[in-house]
GUTI-390815 format. One line per field, with one value per atom (N, C-alpha, C, O): residue in one letter; x, y, z. Coordinates in steps of 0.001 Angstrom, whole numbers. Example, Ala and Ser with C-alpha at 12.3 -4.5 7.8 and 13.67 -1.06 7.14 Angstrom:
2
code <- (a / a / a / a / s / s / s / s)
X <- (13190 / 12300 / 13200 / 14236 / 12850 / 13670 / 12900 / 13409)
Y <- (-5690 / -4500 / -3300 / -3319 / -2250 / -1060 / 30 / 1138)
Z <- (7800 / 7800 / 7800 / 8465 / 7080 / 7140 / 7870 / 8039)
***
This chain:
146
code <- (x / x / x / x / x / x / x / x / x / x / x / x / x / x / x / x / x / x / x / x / x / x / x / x / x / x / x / x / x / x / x / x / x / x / x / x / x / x / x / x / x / x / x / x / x / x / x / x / x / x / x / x / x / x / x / x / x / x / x / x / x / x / x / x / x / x / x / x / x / x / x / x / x / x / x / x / x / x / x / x / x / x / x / x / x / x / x / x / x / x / x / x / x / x / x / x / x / x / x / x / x / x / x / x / x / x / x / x / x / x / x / x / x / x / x / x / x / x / x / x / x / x / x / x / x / x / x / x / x / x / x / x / x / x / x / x / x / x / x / x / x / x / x / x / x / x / x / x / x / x / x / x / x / x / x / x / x / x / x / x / x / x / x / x / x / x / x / x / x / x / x / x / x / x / x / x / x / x / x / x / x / x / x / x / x / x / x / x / x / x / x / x / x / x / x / x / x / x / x / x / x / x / x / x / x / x / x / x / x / x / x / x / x / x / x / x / x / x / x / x / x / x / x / x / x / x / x / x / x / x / x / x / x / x / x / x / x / x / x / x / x / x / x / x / x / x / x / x / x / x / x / x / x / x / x / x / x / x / x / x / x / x / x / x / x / x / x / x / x / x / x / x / x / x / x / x / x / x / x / x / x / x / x / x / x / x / x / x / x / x / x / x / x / x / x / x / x / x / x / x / x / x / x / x / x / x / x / x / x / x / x / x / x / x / x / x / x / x / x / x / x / x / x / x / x / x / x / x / x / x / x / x / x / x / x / x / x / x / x / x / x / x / x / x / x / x / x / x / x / x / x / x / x / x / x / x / x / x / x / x / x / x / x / x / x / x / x / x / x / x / x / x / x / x / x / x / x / x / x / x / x / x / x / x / x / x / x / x / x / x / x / x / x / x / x / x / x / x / x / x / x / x / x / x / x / x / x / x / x / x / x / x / x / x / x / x / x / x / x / x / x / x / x / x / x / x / x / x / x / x / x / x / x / x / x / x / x / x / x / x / x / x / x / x / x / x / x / x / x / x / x / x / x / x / x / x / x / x / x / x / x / x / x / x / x / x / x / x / x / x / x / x / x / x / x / x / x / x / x / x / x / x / x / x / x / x / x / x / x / x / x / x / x / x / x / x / x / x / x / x / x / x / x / x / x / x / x / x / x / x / x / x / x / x / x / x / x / x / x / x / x / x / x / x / x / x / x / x / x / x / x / x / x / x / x / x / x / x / x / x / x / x / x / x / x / x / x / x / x / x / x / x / x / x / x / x / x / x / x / x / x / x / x / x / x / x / x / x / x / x / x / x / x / x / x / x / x / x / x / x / x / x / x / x)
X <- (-15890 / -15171 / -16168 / -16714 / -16411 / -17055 / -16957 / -17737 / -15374 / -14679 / -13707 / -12520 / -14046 / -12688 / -12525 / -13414 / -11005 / -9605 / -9450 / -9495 / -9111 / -8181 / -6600 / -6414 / -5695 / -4322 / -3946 / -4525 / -2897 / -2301 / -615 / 169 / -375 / 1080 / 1859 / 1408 / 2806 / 3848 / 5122 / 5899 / 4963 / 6666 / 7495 / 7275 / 9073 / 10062 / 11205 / 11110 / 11988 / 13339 / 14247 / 15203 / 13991 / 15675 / 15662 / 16534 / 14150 / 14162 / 14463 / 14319 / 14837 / 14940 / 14191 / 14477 / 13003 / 12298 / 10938 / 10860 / 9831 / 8409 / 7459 / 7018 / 6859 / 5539 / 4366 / 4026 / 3590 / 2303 / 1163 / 1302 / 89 / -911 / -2639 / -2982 / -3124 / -4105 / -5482 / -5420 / -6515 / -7320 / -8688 / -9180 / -9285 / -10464 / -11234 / -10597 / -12396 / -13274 / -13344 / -14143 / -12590 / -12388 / -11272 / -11216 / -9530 / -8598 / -8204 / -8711 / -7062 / -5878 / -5042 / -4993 / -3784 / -2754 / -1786 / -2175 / -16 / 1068 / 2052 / 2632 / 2428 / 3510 / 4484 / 4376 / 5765 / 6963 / 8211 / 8402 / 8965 / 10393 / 11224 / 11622 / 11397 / 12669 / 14262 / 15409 / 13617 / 15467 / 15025 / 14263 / 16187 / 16151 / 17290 / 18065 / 17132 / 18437 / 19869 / 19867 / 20691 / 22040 / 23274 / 23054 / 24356 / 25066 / 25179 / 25878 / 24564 / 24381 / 22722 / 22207 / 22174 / 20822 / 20167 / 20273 / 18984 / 18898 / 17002 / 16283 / 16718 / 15115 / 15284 / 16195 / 13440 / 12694 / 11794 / 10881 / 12758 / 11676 / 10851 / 11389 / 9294 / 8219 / 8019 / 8021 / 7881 / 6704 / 5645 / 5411 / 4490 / 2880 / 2606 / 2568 / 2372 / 1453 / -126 / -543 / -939 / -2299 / -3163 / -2728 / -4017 / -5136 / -6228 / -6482 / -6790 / -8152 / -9285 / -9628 / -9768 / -10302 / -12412 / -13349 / -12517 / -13663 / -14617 / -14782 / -15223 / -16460 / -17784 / -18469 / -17970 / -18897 / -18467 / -19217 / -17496 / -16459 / -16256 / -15981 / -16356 / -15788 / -14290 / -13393 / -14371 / -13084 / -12769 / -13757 / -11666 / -11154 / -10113 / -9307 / -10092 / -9254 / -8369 / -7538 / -8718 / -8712 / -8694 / -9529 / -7854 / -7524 / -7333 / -7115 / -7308 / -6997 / -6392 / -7151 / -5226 / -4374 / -4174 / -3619 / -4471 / -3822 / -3029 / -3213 / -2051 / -951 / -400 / -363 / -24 / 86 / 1396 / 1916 / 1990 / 3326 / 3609 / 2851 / 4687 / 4933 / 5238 / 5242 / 5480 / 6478 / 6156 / 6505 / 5693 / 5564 / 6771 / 7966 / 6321 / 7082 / 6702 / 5546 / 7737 / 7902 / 7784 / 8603 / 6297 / 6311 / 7361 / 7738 / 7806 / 8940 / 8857 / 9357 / 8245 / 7531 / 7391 / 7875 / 6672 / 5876 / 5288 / 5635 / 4301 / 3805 / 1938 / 1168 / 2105 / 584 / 320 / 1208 / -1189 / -1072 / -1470 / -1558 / -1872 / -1749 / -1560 / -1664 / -1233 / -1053 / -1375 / -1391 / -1791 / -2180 / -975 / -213 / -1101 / -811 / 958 / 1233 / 1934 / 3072 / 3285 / 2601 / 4444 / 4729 / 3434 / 2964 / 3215 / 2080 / 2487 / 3206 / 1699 / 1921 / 1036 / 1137 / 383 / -636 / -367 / -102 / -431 / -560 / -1574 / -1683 / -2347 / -3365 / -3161 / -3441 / -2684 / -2141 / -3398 / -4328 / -3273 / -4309 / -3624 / -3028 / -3773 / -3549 / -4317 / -5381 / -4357 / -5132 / -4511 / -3304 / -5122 / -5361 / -4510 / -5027 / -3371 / -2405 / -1674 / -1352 / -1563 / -534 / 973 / 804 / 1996 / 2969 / 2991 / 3581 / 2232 / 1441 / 236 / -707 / 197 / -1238 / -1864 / -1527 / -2677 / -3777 / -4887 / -5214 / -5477 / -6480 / -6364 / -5454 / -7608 / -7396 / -8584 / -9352 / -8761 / -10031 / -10154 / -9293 / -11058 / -11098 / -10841 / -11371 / -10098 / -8961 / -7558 / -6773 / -7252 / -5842 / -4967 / -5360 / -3696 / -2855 / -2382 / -2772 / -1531 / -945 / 261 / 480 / 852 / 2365 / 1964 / 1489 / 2112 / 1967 / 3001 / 2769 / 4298 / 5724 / 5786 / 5049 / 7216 / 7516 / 7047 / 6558 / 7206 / 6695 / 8354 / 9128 / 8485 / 9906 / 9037 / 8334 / 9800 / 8935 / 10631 / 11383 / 10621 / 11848 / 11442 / 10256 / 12250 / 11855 / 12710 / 13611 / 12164 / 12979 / 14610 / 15648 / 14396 / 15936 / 16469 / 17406 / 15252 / 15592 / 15610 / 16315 / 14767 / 14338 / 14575 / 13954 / 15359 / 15517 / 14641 / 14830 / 13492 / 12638 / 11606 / 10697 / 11551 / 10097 / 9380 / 9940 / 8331 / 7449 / 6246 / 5670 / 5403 / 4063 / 3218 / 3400 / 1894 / 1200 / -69 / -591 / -475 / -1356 / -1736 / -1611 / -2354 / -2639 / -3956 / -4593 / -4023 / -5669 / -6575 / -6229 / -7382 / -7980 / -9245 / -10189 / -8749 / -10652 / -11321 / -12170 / -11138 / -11800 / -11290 / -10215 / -12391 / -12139 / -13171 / -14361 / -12740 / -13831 / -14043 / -13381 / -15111 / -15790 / -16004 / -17215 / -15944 / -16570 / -15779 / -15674 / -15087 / -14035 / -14453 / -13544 / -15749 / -16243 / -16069 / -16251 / -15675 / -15812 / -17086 / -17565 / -17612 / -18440 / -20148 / -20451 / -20517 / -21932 / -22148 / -22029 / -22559 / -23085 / -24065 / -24516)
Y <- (-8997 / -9999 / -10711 / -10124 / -12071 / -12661 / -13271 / -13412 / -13459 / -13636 / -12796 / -13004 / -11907 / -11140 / -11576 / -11738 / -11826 / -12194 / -11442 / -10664 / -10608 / -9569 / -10114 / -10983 / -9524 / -10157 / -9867 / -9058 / -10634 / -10630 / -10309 / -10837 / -9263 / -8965 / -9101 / -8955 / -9332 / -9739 / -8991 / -8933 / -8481 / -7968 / -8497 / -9180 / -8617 / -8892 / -7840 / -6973 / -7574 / -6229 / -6917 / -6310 / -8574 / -8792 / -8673 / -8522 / -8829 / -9014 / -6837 / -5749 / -7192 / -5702 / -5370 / -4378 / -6188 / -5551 / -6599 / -7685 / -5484 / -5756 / -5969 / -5025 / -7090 / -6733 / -6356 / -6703 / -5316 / -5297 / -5957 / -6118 / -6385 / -6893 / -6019 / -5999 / -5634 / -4926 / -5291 / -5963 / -4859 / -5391 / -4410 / -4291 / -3724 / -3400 / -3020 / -3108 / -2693 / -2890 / -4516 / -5428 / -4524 / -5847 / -6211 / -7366 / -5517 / -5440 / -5941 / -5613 / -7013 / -6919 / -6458 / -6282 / -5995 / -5421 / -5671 / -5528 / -6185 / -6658 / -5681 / -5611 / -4634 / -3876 / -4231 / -4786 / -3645 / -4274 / -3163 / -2514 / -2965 / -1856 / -2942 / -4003 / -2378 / -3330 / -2496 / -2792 / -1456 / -481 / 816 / 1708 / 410 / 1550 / 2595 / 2332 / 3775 / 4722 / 3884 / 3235 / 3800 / 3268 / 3695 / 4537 / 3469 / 3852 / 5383 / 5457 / 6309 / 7218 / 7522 / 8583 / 6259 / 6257 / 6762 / 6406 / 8091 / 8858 / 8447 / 8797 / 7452 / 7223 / 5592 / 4766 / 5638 / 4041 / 3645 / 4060 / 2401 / 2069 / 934 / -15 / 956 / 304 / -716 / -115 / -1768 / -2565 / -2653 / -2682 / -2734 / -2429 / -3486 / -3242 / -4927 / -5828 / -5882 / -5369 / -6476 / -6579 / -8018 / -8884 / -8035 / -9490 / -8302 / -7483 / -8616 / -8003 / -9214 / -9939 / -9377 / -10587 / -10089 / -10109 / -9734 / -9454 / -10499 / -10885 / -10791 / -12355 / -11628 / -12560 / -10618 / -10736 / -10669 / -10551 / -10747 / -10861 / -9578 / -9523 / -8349 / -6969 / -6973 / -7619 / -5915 / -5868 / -4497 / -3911 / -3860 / -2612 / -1757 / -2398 / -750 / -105 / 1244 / 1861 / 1468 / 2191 / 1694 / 887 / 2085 / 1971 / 2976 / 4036 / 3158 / 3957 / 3292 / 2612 / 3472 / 2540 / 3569 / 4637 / 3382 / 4334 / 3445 / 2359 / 4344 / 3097 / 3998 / 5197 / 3688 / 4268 / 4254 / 3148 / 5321 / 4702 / 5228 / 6157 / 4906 / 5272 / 6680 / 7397 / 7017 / 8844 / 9785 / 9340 / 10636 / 11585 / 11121 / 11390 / 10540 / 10770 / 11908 / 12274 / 12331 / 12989 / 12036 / 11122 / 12249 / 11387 / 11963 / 13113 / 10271 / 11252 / 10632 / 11216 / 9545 / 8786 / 7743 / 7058 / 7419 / 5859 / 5620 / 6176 / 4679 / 4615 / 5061 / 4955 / 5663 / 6583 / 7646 / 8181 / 7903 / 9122 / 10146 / 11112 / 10097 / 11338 / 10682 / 9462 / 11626 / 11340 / 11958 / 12988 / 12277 / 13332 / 12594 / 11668 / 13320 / 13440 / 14000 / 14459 / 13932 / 14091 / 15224 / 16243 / 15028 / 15203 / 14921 / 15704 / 13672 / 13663 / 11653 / 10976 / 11375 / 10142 / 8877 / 7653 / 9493 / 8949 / 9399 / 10578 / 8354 / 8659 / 7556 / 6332 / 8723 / 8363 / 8164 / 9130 / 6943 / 6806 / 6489 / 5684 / 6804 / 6200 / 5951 / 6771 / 4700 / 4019 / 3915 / 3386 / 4096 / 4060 / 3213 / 3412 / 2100 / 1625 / 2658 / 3755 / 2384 / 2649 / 4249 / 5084 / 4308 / 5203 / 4606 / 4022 / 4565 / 4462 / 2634 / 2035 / 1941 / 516 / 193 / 945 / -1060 / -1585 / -2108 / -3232 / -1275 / -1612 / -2615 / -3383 / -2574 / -3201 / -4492 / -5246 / -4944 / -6296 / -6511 / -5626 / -8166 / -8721 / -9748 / -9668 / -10413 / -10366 / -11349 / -12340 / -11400 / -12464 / -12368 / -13196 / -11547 / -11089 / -10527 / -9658 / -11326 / -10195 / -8834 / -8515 / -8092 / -6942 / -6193 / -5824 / -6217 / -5419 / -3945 / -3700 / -3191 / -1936 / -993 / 210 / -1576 / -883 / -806 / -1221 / 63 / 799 / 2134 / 3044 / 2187 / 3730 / 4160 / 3336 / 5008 / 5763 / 7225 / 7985 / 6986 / 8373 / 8013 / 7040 / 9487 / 10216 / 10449 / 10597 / 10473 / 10911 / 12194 / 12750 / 12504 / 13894 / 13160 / 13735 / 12307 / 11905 / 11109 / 10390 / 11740 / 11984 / 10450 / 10078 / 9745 / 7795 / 7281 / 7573 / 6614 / 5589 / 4421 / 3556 / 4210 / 2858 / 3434 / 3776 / 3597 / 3615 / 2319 / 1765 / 2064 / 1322 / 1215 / 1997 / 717 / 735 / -57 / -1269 / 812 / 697 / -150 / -996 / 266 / -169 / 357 / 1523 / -976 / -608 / -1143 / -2086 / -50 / -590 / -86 / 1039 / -491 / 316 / 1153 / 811 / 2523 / 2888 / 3289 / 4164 / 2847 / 3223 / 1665 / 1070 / 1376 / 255 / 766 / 471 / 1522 / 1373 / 311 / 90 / -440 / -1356 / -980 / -1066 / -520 / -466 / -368 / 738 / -1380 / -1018 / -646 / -423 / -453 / -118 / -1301 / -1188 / -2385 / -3649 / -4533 / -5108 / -4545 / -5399 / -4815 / -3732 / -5086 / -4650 / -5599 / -6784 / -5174 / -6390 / -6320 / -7251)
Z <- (840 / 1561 / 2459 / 3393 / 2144 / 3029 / 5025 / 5967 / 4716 / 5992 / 6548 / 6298 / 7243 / 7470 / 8717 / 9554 / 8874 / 9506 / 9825 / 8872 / 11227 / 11078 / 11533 / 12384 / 10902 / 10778 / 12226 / 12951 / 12559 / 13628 / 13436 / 12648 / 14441 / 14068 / 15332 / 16468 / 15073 / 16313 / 15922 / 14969 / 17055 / 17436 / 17721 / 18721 / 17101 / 17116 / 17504 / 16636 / 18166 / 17885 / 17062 / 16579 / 16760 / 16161 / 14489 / 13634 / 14482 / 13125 / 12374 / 12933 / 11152 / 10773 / 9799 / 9128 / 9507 / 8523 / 9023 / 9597 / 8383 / 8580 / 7954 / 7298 / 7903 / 7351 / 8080 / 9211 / 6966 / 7128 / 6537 / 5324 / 7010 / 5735 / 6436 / 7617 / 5684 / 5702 / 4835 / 3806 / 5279 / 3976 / 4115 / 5237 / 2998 / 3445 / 1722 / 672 / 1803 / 870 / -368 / -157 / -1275 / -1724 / -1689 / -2111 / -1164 / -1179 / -254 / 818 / -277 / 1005 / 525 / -692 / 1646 / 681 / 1687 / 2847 / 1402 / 1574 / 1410 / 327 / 2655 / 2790 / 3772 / 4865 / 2934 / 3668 / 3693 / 2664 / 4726 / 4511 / 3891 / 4372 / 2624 / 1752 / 1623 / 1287 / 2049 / 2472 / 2849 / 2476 / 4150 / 5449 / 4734 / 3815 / 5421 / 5219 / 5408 / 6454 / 4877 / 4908 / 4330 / 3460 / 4460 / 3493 / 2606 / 1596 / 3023 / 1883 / 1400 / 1047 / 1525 / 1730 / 2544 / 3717 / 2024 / 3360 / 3765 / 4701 / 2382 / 2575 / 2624 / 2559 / 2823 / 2626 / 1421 / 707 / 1676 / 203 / 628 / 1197 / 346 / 830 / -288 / -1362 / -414 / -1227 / -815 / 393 / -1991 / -1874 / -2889 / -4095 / -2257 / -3080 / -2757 / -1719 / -3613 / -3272 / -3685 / -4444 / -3237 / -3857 / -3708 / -2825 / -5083 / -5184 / -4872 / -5806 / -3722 / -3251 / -3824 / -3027 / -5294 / -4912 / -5647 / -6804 / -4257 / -3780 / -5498 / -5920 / -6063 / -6770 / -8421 / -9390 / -8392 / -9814 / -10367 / -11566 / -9593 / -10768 / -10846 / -10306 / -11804 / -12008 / -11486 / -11043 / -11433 / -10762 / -11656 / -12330 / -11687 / -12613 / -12083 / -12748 / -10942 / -9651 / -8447 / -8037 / -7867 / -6232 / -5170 / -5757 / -3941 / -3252 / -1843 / -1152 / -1501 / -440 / 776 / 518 / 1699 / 2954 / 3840 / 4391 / 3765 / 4720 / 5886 / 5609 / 6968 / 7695 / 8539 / 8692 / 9100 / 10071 / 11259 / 11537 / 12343 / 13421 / 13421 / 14422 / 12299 / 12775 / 11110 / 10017 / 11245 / 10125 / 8807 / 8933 / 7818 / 6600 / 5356 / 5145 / 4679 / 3597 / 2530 / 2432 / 1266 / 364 / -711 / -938 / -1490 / -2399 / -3984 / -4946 / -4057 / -5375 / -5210 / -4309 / -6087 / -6314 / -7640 / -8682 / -7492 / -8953 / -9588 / -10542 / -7999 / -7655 / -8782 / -9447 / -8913 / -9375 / -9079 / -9836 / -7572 / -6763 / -5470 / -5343 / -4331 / -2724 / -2090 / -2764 / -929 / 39 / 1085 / 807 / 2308 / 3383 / 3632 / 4741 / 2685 / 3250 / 3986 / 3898 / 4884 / 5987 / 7346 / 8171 / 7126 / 8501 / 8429 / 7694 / 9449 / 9739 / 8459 / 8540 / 7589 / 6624 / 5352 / 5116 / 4346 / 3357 / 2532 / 2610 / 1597 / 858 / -792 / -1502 / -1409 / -2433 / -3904 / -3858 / -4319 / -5454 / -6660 / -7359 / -6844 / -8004 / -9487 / -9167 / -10709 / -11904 / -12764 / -12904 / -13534 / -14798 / -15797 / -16010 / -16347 / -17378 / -17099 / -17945 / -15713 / -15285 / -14804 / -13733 / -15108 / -14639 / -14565 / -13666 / -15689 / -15555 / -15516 / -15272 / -15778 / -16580 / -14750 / -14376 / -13833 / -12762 / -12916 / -12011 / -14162 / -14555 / -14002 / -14346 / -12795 / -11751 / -12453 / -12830 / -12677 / -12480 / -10867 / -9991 / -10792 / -9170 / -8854 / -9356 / -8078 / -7538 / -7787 / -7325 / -8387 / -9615 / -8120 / -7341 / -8040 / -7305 / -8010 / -9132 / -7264 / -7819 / -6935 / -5782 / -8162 / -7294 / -7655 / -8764 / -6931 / -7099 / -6802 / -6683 / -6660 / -6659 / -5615 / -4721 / -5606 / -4527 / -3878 / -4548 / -2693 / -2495 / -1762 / -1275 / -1819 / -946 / -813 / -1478 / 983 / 1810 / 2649 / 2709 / 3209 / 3942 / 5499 / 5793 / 6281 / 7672 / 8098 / 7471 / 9349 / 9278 / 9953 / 10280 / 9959 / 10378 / 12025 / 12374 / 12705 / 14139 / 14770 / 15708 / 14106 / 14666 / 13434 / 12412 / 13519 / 12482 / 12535 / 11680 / 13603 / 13368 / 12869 / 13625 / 11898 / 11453 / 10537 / 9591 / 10937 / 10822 / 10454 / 11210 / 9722 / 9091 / 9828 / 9948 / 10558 / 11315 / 10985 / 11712 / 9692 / 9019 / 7603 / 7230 / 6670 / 5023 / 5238 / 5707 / 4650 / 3832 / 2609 / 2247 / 2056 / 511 / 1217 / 1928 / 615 / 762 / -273 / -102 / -1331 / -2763 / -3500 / -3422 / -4126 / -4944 / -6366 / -6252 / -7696 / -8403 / -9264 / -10278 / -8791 / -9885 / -10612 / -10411 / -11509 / -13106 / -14092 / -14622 / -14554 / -15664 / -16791 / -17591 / -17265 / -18552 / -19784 / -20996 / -19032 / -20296 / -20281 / -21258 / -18852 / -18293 / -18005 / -18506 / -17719 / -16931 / -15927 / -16235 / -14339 / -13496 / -13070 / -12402)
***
């Protein structure tokens, strides 16, 4: 990334849903609460978009997203293919090229990367995402040489 921005976030109480935007190694990434516990609903469901912003043209076939929130969640699925952290305030998601969908970014390529749904222990219903960001980007898709 040649220019980094760092995003600016503003608080609202009226509004009921949030975004986050995050960005680090060649990645930004676009998280949002798209449904709170409600109704019978006892979890959250996150969207995880991305821009693979990378300034030297690789491509990526692999990802790794850490997103972060106000209060310990329980991870409960996504379209990852592994996670660390549940039950703690972090989670470490990694994404692959033809798991659960076709990853394979060339650079500049957005990417939806689903949903994530994580649980709370119940006690605060505001929970909120603190911060996203990538810490693994592998370049090397094995089609190219750079």
């Amino acid at each position: 990334m040649k220019n980094y921005v760092k995003p600016i976030v503003i608080a609202n109480d009226e509004l009921s849903e949030g975004i986050y935007t995050g960005s680090g190694t060649c990645y930004t990434f676009n998280a949002r609460i798209v449904q709170k516990p409600d109704g019978g609903v006892d979890y959250y469901t996150i969207q995880i978009d991305g821009q693979h912003a990378a300034t030297d043209g690789h491509h990526s076939t692999e990802r790794t997203v850490v997103i972060s929130f106000t209060q310990p969640v329980t991870y409960l699925q996504s379209n990852a293919i592994s996670q660390l952290g549940s039950g703690t305030n972090t989670l470490t998601l990694t994404f692959k090229d033809g798991y659960n969908g076709s990853y394979h970014n060339n650079a500049g390529d957005n990417i939806g990367l689903g949903q994530l749904t994580v649980k709370t222990d119940g006690t605060d219903t505001g929970l909120a995402i603190t911060s996203i960001y990538c810490s693994y980007c592998n370049n090397e898709c094995g089609q190219h040489t750079w």
